[in-house]
RODOFI-364588 format. One record per atom (N, C-alpha, C): residue number from 1; residue in three letters; x, y, z. Coordinates in steps of 0.02 Angstrom, whole numbers. Each point is the difference from the previous one (the first is absolute). Layout:
BEGIN
<gufi NUM; "ALA"; <X; Y; Z>>
...
# end
This chain:
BEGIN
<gufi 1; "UNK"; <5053; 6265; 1282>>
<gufi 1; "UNK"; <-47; -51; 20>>
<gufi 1; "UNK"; <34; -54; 41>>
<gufi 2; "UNK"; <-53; -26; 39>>
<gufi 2; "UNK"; <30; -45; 47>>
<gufi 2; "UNK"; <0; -89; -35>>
<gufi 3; "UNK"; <62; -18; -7>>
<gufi 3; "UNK"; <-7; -74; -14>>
<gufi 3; "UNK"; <-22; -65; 23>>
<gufi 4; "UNK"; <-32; -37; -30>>
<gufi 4; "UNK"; <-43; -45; 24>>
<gufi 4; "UNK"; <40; -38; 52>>
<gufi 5; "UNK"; <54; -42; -2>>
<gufi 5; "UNK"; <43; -26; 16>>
<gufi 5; "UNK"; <7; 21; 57>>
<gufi 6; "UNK"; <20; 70; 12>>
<gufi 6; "UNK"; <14; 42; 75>>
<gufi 6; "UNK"; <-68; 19; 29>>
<gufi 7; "UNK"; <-58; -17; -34>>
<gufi 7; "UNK"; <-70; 16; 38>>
<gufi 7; "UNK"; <24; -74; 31>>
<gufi 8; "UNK"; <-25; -73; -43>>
<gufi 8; "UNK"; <0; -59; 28>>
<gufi 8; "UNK"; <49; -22; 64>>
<gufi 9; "UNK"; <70; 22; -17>>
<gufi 9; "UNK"; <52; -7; 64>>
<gufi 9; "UNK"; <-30; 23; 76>>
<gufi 10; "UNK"; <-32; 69; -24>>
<gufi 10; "UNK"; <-3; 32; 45>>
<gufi 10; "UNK"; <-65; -38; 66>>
<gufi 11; "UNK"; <-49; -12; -59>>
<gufi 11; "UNK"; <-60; -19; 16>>
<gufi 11; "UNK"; <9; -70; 46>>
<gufi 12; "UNK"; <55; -31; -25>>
<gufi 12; "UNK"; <25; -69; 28>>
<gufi 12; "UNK"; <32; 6; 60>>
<gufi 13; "UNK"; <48; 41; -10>>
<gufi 13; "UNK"; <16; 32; 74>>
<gufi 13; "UNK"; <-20; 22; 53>>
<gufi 14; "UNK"; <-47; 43; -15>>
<gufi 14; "UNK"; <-52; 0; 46>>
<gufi 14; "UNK"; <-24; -49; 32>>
<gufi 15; "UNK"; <-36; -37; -39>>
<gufi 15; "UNK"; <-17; -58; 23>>
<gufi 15; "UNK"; <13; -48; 43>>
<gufi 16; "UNK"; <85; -1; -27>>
<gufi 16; "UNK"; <51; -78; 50>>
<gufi 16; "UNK"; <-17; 55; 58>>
<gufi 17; "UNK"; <26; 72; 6>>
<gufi 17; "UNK"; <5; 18; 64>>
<gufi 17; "UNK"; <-61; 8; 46>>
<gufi 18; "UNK"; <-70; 9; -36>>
<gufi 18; "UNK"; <-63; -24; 37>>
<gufi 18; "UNK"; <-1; -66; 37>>
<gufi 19; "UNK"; <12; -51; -31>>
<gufi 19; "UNK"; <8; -55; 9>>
<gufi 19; "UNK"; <53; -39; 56>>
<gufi 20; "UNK"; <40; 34; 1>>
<gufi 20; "UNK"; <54; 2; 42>>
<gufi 20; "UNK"; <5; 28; 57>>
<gufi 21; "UNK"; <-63; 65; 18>>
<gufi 21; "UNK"; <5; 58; 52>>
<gufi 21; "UNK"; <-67; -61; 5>>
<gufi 22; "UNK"; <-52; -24; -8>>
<gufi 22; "UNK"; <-70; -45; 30>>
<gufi 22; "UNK"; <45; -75; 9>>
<gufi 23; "UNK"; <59; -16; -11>>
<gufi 23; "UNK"; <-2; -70; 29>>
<gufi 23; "UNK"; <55; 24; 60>>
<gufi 24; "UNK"; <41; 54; 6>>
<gufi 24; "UNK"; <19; 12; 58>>
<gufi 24; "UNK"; <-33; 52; 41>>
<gufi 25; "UNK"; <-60; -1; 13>>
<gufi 25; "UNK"; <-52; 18; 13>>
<gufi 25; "UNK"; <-28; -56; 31>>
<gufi 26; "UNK"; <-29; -65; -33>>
<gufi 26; "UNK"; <-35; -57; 6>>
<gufi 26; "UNK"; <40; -33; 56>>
<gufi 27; "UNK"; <79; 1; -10>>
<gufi 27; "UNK"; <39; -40; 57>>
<gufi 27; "UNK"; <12; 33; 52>>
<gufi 28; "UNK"; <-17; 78; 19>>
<gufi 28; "UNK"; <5; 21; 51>>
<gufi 28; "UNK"; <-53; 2; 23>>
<gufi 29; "UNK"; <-51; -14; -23>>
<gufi 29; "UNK"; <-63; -7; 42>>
<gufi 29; "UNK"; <-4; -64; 55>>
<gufi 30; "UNK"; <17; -49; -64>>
<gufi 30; "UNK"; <0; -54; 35>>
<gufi 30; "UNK"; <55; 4; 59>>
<gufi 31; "UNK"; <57; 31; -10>>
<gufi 31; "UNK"; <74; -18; 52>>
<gufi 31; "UNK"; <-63; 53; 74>>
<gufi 32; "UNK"; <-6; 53; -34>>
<gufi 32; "UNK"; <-43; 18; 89>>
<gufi 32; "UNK"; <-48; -49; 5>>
<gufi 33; "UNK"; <-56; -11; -38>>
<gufi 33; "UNK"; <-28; -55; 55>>
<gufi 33; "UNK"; <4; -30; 25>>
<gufi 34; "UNK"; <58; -50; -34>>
<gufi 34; "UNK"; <41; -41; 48>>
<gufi 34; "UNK"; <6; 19; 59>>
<gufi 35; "UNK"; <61; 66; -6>>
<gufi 35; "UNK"; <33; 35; 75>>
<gufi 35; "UNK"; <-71; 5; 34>>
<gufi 36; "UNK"; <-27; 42; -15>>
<gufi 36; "UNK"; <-75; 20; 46>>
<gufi 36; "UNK"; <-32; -60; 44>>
<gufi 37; "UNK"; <1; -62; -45>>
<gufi 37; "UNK"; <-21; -50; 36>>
<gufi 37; "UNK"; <75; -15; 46>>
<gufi 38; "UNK"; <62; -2; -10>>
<gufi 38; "UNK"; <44; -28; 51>>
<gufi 38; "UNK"; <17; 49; 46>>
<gufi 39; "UNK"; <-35; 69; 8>>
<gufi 39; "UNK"; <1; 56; 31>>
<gufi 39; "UNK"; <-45; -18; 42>>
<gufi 40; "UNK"; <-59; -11; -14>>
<gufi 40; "UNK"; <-66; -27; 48>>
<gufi 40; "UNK"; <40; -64; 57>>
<gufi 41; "UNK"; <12; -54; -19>>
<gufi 41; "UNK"; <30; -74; 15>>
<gufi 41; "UNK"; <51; 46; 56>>
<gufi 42; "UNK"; <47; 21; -39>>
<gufi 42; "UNK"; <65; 37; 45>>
<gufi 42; "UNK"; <-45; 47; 49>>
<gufi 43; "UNK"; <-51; 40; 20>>
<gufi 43; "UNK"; <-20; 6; 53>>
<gufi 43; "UNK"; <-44; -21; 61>>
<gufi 44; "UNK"; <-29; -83; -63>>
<gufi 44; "UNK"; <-29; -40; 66>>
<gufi 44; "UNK"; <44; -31; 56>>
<gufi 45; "UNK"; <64; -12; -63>>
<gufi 45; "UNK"; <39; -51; 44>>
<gufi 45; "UNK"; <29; 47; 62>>
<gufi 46; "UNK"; <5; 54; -35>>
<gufi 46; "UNK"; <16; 58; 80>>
<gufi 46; "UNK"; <-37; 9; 37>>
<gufi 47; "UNK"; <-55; 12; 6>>
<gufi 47; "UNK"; <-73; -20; 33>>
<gufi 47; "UNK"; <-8; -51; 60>>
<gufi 48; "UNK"; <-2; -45; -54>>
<gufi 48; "UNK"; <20; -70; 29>>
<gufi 48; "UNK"; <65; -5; 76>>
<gufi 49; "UNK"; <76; 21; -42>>
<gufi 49; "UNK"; <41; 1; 39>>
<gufi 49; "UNK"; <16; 26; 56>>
<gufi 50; "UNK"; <-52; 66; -11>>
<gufi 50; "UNK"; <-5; 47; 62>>
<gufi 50; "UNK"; <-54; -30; 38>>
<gufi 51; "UNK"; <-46; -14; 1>>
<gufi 51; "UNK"; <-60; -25; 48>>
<gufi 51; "UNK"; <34; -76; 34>>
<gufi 52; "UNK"; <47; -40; -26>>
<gufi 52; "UNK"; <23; -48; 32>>
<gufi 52; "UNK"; <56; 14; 49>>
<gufi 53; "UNK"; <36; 46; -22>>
<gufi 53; "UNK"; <41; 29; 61>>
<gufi 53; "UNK"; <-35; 16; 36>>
<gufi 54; "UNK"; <-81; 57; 13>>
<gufi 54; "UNK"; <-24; 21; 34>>
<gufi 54; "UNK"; <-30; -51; 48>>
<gufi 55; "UNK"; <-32; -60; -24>>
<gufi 55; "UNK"; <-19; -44; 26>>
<gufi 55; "UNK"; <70; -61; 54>>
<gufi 56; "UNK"; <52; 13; -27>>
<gufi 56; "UNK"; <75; -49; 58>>
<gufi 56; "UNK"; <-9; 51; 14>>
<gufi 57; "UNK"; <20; 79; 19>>
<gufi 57; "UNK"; <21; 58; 48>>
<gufi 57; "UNK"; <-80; -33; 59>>
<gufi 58; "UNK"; <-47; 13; -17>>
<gufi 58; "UNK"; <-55; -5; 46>>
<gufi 58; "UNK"; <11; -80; 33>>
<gufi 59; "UNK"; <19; -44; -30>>
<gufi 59; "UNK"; <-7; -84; 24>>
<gufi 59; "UNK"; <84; 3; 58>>
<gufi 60; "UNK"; <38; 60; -41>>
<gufi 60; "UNK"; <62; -27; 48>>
<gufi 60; "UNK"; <-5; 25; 68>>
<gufi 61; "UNK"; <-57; 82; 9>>
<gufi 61; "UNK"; <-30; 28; 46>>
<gufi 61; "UNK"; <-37; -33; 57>>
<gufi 62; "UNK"; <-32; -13; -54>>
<gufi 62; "UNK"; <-48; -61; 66>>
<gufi 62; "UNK"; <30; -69; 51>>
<gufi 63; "UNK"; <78; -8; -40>>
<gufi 63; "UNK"; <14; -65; 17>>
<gufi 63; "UNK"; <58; 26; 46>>
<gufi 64; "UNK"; <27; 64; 2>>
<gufi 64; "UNK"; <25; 41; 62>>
<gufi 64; "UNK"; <-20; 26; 51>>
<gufi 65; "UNK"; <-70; 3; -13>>
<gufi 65; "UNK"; <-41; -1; 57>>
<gufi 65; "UNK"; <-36; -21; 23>>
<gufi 66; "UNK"; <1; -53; -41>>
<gufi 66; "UNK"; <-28; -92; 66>>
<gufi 66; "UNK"; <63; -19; 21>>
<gufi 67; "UNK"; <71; 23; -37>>
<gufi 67; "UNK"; <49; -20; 64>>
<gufi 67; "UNK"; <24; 20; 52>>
<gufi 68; "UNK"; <-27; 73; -4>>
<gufi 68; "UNK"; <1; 51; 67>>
<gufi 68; "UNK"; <-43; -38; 52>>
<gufi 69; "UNK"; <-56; 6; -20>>
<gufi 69; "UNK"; <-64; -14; 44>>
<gufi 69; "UNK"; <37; -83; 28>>
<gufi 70; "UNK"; <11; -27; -56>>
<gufi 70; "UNK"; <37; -69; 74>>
<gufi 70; "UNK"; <46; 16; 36>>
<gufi 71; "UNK"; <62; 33; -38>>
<gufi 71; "UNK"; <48; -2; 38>>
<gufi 71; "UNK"; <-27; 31; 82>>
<gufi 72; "UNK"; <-29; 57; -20>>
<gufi 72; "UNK"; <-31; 49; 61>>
<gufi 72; "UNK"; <-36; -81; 61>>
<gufi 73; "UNK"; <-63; -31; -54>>
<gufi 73; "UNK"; <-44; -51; 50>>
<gufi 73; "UNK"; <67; -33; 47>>
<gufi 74; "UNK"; <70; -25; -50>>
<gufi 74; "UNK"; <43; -48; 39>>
<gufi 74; "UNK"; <15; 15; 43>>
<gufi 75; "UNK"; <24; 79; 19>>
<gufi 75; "UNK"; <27; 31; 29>>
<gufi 75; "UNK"; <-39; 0; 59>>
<gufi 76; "UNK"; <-73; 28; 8>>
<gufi 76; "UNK"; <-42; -2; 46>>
<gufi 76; "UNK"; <4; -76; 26>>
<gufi 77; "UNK"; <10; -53; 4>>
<gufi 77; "UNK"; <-20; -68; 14>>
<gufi 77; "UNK"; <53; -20; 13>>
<gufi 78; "UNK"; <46; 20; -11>>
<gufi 78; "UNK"; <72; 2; 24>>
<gufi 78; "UNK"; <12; 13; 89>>
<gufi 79; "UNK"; <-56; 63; -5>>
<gufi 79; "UNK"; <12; 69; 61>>
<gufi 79; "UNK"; <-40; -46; 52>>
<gufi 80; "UNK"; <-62; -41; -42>>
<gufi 80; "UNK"; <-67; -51; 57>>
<gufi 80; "UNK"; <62; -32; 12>>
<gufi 81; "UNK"; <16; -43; -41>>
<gufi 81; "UNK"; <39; -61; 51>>
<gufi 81; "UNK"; <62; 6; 13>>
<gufi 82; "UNK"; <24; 66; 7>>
<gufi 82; "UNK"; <53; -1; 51>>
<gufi 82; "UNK"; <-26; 19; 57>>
<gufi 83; "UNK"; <-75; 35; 5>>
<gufi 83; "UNK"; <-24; 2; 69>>
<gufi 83; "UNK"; <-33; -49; 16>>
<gufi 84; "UNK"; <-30; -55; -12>>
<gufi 84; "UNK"; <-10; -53; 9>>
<gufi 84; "UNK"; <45; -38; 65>>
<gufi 85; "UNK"; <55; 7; -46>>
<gufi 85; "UNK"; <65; -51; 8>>
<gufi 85; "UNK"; <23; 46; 98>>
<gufi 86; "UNK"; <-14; 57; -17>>
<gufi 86; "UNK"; <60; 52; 67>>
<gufi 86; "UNK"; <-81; -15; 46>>
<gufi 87; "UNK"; <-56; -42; -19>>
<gufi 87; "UNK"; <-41; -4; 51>>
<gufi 87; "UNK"; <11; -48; 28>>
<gufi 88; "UNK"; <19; -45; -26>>
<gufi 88; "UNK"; <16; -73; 25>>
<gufi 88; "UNK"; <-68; -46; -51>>
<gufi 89; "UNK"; <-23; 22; -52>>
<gufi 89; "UNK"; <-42; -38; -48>>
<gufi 89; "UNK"; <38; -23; -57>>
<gufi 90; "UNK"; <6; -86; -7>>
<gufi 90; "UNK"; <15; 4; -61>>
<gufi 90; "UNK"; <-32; -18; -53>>
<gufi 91; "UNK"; <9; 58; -74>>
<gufi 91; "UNK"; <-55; -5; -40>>
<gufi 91; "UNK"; <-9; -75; -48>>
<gufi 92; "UNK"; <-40; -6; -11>>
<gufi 92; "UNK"; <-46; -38; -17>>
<gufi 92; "UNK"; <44; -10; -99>>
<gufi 93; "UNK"; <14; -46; -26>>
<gufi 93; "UNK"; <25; -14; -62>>
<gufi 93; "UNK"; <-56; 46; -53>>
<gufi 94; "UNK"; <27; 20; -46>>
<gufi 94; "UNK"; <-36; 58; -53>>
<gufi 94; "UNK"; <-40; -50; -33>>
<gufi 95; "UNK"; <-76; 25; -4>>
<gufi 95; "UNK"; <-50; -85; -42>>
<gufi 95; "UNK"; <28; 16; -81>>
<gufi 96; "UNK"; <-23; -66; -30>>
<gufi 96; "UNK"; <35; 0; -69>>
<gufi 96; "UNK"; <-55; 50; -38>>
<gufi 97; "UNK"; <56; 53; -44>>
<gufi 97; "UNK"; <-55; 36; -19>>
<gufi 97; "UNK"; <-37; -15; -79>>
<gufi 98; "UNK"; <13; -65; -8>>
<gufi 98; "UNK"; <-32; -37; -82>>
<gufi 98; "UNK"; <-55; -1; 37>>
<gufi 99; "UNK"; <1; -16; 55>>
<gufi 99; "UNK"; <-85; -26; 16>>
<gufi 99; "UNK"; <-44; 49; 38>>
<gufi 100; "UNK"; <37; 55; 15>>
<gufi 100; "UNK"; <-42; 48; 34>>
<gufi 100; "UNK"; <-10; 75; -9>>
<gufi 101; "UNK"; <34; 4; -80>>
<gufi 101; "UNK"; <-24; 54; -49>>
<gufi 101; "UNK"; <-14; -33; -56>>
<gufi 102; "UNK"; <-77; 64; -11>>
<gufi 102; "UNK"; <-38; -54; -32>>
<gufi 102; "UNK"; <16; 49; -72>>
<gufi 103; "UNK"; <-15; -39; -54>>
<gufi 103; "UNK"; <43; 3; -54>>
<gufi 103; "UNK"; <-61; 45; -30>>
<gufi 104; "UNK"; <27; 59; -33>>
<gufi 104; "UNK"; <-55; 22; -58>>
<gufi 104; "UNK"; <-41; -5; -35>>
<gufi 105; "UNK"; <-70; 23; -15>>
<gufi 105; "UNK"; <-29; -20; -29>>
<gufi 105; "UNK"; <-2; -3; -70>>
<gufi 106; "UNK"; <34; 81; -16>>
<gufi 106; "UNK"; <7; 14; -73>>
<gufi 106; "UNK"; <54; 7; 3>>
<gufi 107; "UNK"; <59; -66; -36>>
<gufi 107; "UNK"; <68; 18; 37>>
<gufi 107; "UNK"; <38; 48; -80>>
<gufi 108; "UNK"; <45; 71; 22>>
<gufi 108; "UNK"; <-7; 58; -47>>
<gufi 108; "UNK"; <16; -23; -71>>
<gufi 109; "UNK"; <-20; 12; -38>>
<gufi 109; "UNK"; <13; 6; -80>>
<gufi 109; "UNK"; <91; 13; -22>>
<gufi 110; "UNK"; <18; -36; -27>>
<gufi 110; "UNK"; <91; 2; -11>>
<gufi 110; "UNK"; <-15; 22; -77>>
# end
């Protein structure tokens, strides 16, 4: 026959180890939700990081080629008044251009 003593041990044992397998159970639930939520966060901020590079690559684009397009305009106005000059005309002082470009209406979003 089986002794009471070694039923009760046993029965107790069980137990701590139920008890023990549901609270490390309980803290790994919680430790992924955590991660899950700093898994989410950790791919906005990549999100994020990538669409702002994408946005300077496009702003540094545009601002290389409004300096083409002058350098190119200088160049042309360069070419007028040196023929100007081999005509015997001399040109006329450049008007100030604060006052004769007219300023934006919707000036762009920074």
């Amino acid at each position: 026959m089986i002794d009471t003593t070694l039923l009760v041990a046993l029965g107790g044992g069980a137990g701590i180890t139920l008890l023990l397998r549901e609270s490390v159970s309980v803290v790994a639930s919680l430790r992924n939700g955590i991660s899950a939520r700093e898994g989410k966060r950790r791919v906005d901020i990549v999100q994020q990081r990538d669409e702002a590079i994408l946005r300077a690559d496009r702003e540094e684009q545009r601002a290389d080629d409004e300096a083409n397009k002058r350098r190119t305009l200088l160049e042309y106005v360069s070419k007028l008044r040196r023929r100007l000059i081999e005509n015997g005309i001399e040109p006329d002082e450049p008007p100030d251009l604060g006052t004769t470009i007219r300023k934006p209406i919707n000036p762009p979003k920074e």
